[in-house]
C-alpha positions as CSV (number, residue, x, y, z in Angstrom):
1,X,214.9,275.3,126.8
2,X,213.7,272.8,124.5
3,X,216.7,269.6,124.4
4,X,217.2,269.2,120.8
5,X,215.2,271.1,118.2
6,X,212.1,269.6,116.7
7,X,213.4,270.2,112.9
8,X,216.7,270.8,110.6
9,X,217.2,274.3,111.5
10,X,215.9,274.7,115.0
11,X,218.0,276.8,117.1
12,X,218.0,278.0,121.0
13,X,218.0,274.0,122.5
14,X,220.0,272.7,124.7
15,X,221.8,271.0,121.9
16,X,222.4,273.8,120.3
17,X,224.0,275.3,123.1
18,X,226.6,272.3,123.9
19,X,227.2,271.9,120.0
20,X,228.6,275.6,120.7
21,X,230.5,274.8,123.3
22,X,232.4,271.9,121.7
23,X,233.0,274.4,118.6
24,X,234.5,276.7,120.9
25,X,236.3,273.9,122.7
26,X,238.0,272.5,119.1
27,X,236.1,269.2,120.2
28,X,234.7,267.6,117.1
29,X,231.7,265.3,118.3
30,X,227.9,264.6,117.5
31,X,225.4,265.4,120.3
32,X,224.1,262.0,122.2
33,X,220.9,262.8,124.3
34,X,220.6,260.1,127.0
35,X,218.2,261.8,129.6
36,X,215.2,264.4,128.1
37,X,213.1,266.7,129.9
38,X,210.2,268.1,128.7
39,X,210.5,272.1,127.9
40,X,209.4,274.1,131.0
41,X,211.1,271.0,133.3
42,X,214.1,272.0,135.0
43,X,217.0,269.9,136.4
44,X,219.7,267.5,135.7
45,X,219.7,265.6,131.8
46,X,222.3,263.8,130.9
47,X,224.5,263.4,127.6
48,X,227.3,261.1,126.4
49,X,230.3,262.3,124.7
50,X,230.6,259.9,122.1
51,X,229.0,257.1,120.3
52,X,230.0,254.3,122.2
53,X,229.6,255.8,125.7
54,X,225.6,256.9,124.6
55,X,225.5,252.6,123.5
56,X,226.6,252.1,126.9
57,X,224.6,254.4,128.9
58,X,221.3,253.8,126.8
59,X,221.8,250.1,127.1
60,X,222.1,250.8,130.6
61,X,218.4,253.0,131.0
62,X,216.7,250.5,129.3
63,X,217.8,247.1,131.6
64,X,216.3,250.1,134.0
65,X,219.4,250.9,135.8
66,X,218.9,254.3,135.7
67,X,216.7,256.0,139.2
68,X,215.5,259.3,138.4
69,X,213.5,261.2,141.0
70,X,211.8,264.4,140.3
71,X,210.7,267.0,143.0
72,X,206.9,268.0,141.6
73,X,204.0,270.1,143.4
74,X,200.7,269.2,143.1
75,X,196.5,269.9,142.9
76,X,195.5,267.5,145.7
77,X,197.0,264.7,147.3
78,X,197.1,261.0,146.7
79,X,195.7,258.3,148.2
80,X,197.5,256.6,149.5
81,X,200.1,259.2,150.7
82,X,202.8,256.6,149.2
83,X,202.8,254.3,146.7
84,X,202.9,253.7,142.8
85,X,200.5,254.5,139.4
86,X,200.8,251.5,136.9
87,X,198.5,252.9,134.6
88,X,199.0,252.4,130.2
89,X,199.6,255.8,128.5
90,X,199.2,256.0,124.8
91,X,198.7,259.3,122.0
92,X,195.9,261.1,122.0
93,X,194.1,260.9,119.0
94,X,194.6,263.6,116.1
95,X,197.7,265.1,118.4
96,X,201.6,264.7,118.2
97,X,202.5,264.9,121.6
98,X,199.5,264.7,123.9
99,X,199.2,261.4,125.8
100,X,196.5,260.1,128.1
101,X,195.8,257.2,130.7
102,X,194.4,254.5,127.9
103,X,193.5,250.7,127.3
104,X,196.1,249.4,124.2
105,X,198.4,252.3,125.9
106,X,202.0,250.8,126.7
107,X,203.1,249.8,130.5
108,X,204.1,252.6,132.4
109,X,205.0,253.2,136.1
110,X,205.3,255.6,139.0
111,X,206.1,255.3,142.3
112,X,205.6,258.6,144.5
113,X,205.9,260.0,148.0
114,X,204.1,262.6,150.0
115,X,206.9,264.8,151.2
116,X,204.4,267.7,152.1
117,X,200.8,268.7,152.4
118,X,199.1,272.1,152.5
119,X,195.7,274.1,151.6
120,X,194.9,271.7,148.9
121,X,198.7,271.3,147.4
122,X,201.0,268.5,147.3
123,X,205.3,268.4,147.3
124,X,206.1,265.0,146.2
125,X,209.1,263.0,145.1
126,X,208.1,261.2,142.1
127,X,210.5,258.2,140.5
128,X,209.3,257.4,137.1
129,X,210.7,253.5,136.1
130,X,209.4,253.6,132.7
131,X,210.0,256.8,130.5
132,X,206.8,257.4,128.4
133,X,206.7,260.8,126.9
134,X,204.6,263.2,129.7
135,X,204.6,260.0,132.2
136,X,204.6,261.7,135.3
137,X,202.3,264.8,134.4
138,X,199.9,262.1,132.9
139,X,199.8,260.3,135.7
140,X,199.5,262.9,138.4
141,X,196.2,263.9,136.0
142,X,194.8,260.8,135.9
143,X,194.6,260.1,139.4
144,X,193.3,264.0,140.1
145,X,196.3,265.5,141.7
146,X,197.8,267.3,138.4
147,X,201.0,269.6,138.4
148,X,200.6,273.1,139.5
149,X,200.8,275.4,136.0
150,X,200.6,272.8,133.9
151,X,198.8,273.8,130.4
152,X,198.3,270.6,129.3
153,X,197.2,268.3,132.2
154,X,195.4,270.3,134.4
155,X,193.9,271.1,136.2
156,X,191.3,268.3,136.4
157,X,188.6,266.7,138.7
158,X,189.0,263.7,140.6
159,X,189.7,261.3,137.7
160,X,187.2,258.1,137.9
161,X,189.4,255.4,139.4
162,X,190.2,252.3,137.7
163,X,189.2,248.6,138.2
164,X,191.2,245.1,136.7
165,X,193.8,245.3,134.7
166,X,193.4,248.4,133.2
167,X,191.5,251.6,133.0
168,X,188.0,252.2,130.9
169,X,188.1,254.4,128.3
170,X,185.5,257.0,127.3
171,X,183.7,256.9,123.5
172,X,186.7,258.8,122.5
173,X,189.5,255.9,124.0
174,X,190.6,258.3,126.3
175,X,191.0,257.8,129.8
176,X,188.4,259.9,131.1
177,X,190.6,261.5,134.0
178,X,192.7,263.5,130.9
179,X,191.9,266.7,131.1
180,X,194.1,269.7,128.7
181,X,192.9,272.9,130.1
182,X,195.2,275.6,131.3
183,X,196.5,275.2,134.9
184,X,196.1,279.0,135.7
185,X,198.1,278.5,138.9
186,X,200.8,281.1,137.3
187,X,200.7,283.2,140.5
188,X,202.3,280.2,142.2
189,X,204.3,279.5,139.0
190,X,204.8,280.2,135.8
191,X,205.7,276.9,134.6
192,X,204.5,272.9,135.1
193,X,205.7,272.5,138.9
194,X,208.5,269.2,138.0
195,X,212.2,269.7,138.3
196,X,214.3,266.6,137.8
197,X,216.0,266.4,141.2
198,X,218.3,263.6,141.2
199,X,219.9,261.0,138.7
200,X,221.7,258.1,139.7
201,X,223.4,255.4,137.2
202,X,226.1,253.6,137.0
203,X,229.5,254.5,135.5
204,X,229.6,253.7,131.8
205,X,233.7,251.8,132.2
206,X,233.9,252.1,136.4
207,X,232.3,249.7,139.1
208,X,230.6,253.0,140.8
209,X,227.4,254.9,140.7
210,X,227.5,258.4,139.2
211,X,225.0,260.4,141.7
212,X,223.9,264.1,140.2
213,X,221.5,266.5,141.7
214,X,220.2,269.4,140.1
215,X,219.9,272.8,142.4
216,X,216.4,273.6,142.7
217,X,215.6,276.7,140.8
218,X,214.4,280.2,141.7
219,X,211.2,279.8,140.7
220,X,210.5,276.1,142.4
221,X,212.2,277.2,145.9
222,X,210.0,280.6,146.0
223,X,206.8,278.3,145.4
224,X,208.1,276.2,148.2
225,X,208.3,279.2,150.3
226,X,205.0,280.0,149.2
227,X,203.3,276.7,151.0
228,X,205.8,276.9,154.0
229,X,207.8,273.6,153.2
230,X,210.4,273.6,156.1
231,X,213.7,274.1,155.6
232,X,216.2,271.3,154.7
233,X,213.2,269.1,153.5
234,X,214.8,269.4,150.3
């Protein structure tokens, strides 16, 4: 499900959905996205109650108090088998909501972890600290291991690697490691292989960390079955 729809009278969003709820509840209260996923994501999001709360909790994301970690399955694996992407991401050209590795893109970073390795595909647990739109599936792209199923990022080649500060673009100022071809992996999955795993922050009013983990879904745990990832790895 989408989070919160795109225009006036979108419908069938997760917003939509709690809006109900409070209706049904006699609660009278606007909806206060803190956390997003994009659509075809699974796992744990997070909204605030009321006005002050979301101040609270969005102040608190962007001092980066917030640790997300996703659970994602990958083409290839990364070298090394731990360690970060600090690579810019700006808009692609002529598109709303594509995004590519760039020069002029803003700061964004990614640390990651091999969890598991098998016939070409990657289970890693991904912790995104900044939160550009498409950060993790961009990334993943850009260094040549892009999400299983996902129709906007991959599959792709190795993607060149870069050297200094930041990246090279190609003629058109894209990174040239973006690639938006379908991922055709659908027999594994139907859907970009990223489910938002865990979300820790700290209690809006209490001295205590709030620690939420989101069940992995049908779909995720049979492609886990599918590459033989051992039981209780996640």
């Amino acid at each position: 499900m989408i989070i919160h729809p795109s225009k006036p009278d979108g419908s069938g969003t997760v917003s939509n959905g709690l809006a109900r709820y409070y209706e049904r509840a006699g609660r009278v209260s606007r909806i206060h996205p803190i956390s997003r996923l994009d659509r075809w994501t699974s796992g744990v999001i997070l909204f605030a109650k009321d006005s002050y709360t979301a101040n609270l909790l969005g102040g608190s994301l962007r001092a980066g108090n917030f640790i997300k970690e996703y659970l994602g399955v990958s083409r290839g694996a990364p070298e090394p088998r731990t360690g970060s992407i600090d690579l810019p991401i700006g808009r692609v050209d002529g598109f709303i909501m594509l995004r590519a590795v760039r020069c002029g893109g803003k700061r964004s970073l990614t640390f990651y972890e091999t969890l598991y390795s098998t016939d070409g595909l990657t289970l890693m647990l991904l912790r995104p600290v900044t939160g550009r739109t498409h950060q993790l599936r961009v990334h993943l792209s850009a260094i040549g291991c892009p999400l299983l199923s996902d129709g906007l990022y991959g599959p792709a080649g190795p993607a060149p690697q870069p050297t200094g500060p930041a990246p090279q673009p190609g003629a058109s100022g894209v990174f040239e490691g973006f690639d938006g071809r379908d991922g055709g992996d659908a027999s594994l999955i139907g859907r970009q292989a990223l489910h938002s795993y865990r979300l820790t922050f700290p209690h809006p009013y209490k001295d205590k960390k709030i620690i939420v983990t989101g069940e992995v879904p049908a779909d995720f745990k049979s492609l886990l079955t599918k590459l033989s990832v051992p039981d209780g790895l996640v």
